[in-house]
C-alpha positions as CSV (number, residue, x, y, z in Angstrom):
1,X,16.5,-60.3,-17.3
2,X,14.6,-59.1,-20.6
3,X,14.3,-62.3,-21.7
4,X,12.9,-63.8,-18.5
5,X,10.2,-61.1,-18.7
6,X,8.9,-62.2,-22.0
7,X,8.1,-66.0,-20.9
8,X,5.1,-65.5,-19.2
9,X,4.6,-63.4,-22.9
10,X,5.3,-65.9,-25.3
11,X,3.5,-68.9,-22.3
12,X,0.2,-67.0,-22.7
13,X,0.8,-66.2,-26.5
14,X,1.3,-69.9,-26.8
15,X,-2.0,-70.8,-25.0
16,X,-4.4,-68.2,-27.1
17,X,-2.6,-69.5,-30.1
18,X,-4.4,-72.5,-29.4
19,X,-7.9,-71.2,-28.5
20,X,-7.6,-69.2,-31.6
21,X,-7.2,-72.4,-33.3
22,X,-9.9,-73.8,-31.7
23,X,-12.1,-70.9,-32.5
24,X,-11.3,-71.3,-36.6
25,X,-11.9,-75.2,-36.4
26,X,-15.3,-74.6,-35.1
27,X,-16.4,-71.9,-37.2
28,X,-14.7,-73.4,-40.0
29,X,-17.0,-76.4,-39.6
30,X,-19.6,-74.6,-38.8
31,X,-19.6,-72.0,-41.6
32,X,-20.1,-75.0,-44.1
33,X,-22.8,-76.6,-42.2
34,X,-24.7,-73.7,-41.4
35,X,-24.5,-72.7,-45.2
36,X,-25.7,-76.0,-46.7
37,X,-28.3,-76.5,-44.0
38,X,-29.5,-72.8,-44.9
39,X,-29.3,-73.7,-48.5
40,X,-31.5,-76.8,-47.9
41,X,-33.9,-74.7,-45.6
42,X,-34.3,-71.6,-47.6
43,X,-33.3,-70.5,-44.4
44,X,-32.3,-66.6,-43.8
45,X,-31.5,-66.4,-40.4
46,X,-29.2,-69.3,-41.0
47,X,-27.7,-67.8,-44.4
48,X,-27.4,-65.0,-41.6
49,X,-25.4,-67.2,-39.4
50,X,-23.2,-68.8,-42.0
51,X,-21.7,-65.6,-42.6
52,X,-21.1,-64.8,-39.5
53,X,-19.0,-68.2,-38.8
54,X,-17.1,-67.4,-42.5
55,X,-16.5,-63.9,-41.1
56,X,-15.1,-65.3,-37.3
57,X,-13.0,-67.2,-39.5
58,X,-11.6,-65.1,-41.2
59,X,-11.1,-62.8,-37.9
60,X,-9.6,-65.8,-36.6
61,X,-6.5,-66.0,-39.6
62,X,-5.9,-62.0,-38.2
63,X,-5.5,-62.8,-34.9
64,X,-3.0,-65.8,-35.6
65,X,-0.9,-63.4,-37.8
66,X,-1.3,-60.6,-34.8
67,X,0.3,-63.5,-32.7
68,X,2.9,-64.1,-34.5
69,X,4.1,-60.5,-36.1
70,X,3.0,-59.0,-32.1
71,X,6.8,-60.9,-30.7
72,X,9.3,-59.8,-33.4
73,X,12.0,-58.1,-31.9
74,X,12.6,-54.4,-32.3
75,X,14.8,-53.0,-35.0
76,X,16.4,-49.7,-36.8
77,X,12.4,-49.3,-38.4
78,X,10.8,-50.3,-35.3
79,X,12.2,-49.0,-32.4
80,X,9.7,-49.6,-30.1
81,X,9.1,-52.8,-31.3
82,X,6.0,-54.7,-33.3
83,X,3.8,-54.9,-30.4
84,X,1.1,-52.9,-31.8
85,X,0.7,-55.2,-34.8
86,X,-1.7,-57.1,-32.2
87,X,-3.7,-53.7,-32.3
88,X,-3.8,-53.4,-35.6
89,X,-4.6,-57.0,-36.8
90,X,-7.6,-56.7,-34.3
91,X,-9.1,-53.7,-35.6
92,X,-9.1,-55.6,-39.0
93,X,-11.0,-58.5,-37.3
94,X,-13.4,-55.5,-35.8
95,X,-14.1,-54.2,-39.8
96,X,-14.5,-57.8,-40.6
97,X,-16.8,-58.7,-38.4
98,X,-19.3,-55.2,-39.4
99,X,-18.7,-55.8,-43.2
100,X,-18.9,-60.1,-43.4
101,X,-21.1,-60.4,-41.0
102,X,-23.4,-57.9,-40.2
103,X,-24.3,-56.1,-43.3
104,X,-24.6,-59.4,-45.1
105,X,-27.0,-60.5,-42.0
106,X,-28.8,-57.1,-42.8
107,X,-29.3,-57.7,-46.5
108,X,-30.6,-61.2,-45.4
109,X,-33.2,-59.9,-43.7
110,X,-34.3,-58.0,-46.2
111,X,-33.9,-60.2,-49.3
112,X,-36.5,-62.6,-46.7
113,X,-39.0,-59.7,-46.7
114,X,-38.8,-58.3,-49.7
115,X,-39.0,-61.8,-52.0
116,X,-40.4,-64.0,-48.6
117,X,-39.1,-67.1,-47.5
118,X,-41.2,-71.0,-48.3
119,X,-39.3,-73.1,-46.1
120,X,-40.5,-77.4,-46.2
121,X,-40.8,-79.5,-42.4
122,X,-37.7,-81.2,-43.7
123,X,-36.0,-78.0,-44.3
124,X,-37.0,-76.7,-41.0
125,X,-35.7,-80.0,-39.1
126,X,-32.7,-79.6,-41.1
127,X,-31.9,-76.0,-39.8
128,X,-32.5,-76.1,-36.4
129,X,-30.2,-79.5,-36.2
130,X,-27.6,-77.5,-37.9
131,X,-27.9,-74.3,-35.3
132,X,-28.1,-76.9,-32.3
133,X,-24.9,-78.6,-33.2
134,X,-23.8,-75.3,-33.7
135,X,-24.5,-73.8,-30.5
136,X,-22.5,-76.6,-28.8
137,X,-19.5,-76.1,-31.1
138,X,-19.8,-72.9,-29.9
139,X,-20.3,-73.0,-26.5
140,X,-17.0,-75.2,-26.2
141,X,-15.4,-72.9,-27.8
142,X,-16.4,-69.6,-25.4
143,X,-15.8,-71.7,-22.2
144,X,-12.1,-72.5,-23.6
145,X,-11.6,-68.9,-24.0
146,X,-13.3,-68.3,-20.7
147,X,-11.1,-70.8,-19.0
148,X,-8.0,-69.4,-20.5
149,X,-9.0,-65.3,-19.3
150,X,-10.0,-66.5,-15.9
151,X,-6.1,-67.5,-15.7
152,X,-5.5,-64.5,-16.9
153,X,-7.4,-62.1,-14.3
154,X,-10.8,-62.3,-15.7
155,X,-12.9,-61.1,-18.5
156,X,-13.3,-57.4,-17.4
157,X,-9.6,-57.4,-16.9
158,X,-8.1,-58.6,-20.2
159,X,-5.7,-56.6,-22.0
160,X,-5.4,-59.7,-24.6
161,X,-7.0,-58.1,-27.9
162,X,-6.9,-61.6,-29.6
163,X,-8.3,-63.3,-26.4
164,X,-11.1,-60.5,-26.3
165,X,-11.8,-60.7,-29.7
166,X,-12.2,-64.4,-29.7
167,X,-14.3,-64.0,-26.5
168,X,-16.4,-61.2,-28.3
169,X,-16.9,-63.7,-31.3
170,X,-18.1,-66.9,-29.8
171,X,-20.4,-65.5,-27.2
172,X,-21.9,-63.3,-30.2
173,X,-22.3,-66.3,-31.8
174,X,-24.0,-68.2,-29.1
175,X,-26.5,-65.5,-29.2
176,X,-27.0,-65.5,-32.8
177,X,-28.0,-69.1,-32.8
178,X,-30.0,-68.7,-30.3
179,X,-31.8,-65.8,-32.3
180,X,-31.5,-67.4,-35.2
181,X,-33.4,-70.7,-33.9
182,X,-36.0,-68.5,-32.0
183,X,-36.7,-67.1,-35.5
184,X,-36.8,-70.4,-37.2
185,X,-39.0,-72.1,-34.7
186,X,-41.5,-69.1,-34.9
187,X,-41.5,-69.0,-38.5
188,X,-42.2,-72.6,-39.0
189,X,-45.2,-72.6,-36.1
190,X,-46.5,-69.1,-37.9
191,X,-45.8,-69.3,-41.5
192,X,-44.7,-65.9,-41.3
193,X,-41.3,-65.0,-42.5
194,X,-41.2,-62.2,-40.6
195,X,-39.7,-63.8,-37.9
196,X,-36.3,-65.2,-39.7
197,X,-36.0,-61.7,-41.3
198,X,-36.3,-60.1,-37.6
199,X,-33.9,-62.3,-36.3
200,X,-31.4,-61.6,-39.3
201,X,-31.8,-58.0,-38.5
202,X,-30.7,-59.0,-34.7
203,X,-28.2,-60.6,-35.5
204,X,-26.8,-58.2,-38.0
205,X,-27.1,-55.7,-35.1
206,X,-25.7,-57.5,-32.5
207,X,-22.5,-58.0,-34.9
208,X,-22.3,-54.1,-35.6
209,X,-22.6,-53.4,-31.9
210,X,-19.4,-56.3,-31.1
211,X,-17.7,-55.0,-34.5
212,X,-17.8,-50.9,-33.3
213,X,-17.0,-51.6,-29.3
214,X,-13.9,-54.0,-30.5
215,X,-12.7,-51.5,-33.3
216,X,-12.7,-48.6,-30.9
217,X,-10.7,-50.5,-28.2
218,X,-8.1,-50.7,-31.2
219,X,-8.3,-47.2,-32.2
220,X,-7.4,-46.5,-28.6
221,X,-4.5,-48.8,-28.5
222,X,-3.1,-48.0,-31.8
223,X,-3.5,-43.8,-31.1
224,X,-1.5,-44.3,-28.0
225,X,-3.5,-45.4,-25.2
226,X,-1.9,-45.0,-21.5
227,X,-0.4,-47.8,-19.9
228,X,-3.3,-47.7,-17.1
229,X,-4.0,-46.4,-13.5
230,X,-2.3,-48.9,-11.8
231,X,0.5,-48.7,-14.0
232,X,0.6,-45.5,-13.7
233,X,0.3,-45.3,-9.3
234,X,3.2,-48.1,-9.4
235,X,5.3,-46.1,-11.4
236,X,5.0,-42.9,-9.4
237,X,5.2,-45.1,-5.9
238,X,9.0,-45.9,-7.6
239,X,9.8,-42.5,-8.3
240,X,8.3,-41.3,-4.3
241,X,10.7,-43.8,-3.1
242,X,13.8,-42.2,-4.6
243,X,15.4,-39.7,-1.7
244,X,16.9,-38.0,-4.6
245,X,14.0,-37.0,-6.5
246,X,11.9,-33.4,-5.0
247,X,9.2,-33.8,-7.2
248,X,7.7,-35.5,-10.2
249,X,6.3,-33.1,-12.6
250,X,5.0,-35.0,-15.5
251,X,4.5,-38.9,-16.3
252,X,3.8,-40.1,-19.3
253,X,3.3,-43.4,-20.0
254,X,1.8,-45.5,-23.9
255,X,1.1,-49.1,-24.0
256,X,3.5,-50.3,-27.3
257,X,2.7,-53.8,-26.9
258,X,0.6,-56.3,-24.6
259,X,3.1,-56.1,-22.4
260,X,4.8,-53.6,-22.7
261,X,4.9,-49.7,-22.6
262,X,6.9,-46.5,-23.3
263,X,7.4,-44.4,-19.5
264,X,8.3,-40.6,-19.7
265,X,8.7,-39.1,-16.3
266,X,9.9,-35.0,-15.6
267,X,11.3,-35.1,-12.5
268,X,13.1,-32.5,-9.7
269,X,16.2,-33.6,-8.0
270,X,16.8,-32.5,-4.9
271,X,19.5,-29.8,-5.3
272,X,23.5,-30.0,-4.7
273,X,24.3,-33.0,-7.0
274,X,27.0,-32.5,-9.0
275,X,26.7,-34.3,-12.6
276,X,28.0,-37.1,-12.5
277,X,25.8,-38.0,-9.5
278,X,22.6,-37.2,-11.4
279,X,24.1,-39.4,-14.3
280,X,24.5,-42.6,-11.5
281,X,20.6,-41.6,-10.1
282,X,19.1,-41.9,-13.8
283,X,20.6,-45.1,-14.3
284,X,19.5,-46.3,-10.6
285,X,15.6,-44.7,-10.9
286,X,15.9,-46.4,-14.4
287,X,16.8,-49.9,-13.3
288,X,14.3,-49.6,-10.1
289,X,11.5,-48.5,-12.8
290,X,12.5,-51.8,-14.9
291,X,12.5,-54.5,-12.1
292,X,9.4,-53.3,-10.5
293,X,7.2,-52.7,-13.4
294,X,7.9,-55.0,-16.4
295,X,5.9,-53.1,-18.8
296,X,7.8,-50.5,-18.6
297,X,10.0,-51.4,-21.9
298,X,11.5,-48.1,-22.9
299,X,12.1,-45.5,-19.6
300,X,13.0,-42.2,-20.4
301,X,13.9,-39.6,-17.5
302,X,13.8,-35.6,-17.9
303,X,15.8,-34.8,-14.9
304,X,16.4,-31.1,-13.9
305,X,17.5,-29.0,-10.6
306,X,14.4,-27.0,-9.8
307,X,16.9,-25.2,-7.1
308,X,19.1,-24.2,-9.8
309,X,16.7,-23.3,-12.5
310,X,14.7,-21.0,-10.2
311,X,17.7,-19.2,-9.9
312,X,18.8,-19.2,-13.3
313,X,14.8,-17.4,-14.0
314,X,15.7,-15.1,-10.8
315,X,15.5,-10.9,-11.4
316,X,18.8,-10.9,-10.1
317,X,20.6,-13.2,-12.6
318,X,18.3,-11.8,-15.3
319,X,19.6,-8.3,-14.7
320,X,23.4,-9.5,-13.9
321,X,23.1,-11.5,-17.3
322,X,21.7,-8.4,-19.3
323,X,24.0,-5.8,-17.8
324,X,26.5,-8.3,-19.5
């Protein structure tokens, strides 16, 4: 039954594995033409935008080894599993993305107004052939990701930290084309540089901005985050359902994996059960938990007898035990 749970895992693993590897391609390609057209030009925006593409790259290695580390089976270490690698390896691609690309889109812009910028015609036809290629390279890319989290339940939905991240990186770098052709086109009609330098300092940041919201969405996971509302209201719908439980005190619940979390429920028993029929419930509730939520990986119960401990705290038995 485990096992069967994890192939719609490993199916959708196997089909970001794929747009991954269709993001690095592109940006690999990309990376070296945007660097020698921005050589050629004397171009900073596109100098901008080259790192940028080396830095999605190099994001883009992260996530392939969060892929693959994110499945490994749990063991004596790792009792809960690797899942969280996929975290982890995404908050790197988050640091990348702010160090690579943004601060060296920042210094860009101001090595273009501090020193200025003499760009030829040729240079200019040069760089904006480079960024339109580049912007359909990248636009290919985004609509394959956006294809594959539309199967998935949709952008605003995805729980997919490589998927987002890959989605986060190509529509970023749509935009940044876009800026940094706006800012070539004006220079070249104005003569002023300060056009490619503003549209470094855009894009620089516009990469912050992605690189801070995708780094604290990693924080969150790798702190501990909670499986989710809906998670949540299924879980407790299990536990109403069971005639044997009076109450649920506390749930708990932390997202280990993708797919996968860590439930710990308190719960009342109704009272008169002897032992060994609370030991049969926990195992039932357990299974029930299990087959109905699939996340819920690891399920541990607290089970008391509010009847019994209510009498236990009682005056009564409080004296009877002192005068003992």
């Amino acid at each position: 039954m485990a096992e069967a749970r994890q192939d719609p895992g490993k199916q959708q693993d196997r089909g970001t594995r794929v747009t991954v590897l269709v993001a690095l391609a592109a940006n690999l390609v990309i990376a070296v033409a945007k660097a020698v057209g921005g050589l050629i030009a004397g171009s900073p925006a596109l100098m901008s935008e080259a790192a940028h593409s080396v830095a999605d790259s190099l994001n883009e290695v992260f996530l392939l080894a969060a892929l693959r580390r994110s499945r490994r089976p749990a063991d004596d270490r790792h009792p809960f599993g690797y899942g969280k690698e996929r975290f982890f390896w995404s908050l790197l691609a988050a640091v990348g993305i702010f160090v690579m690309g943004g601060c060296f889109s920042f210094f860009q812009g101001y090595e273009a107004l501090r020193d200025g910028a003499e760009e030829t015609s040729g240079g200019y036809v040069v760089g904006l052939v480079v960024l339109g290629v580049a912007l359909l390279t990248e636009g290919v890319s985004l609509l394959r990701a956006l294809h594959q989290a539309r199967g998935q339940g949709g952008v605003s939905g995805l729980r997919d930290p490589a998927l987002r991240t890959v989605i986060a990186e190509d529509g970023t770098a749509v935009l940044g084309v876009t800026l940094a052709a706006v800012g070539m086109a004006l220079h070249m009609v104005t003569g002023n540089v300060v056009w490619e330098a503003s549209a470094s300092f855009a894009i620089g940041a516009l990469l912050v901005f992605v690189a801070y919201h995708l780094g604290s969405q990693a924080r969150d996971q790798l702190i501990g985050e909670a499986a989710g509302p809906e998670t949540d209201r299924r879980i407790r719908a299990v536990l109403a359902a069971q005639p044997e439980i009076d109450s649920v005190e506390a749930l708990f619940t932390m997202r280990t994996g993708l797919d996968t979390a860590l439930v710990a429920a308190r719960v009342d028993l109704v009272p008169g059960m002897d032992s060994e029929r609370v030991e049969e419930v926990a195992v039932r509730i357990k299974r029930s938990l299990v087959n109905t939520v699939p996340e819920a990986d690891q399920v541990f119960l607290d089970i008391t007898d509010r009847a019994a401990a209510e009498a236990a705290q009682s005056p009564a038995a409080t004296g009877e035990r002192g005068g003992a």
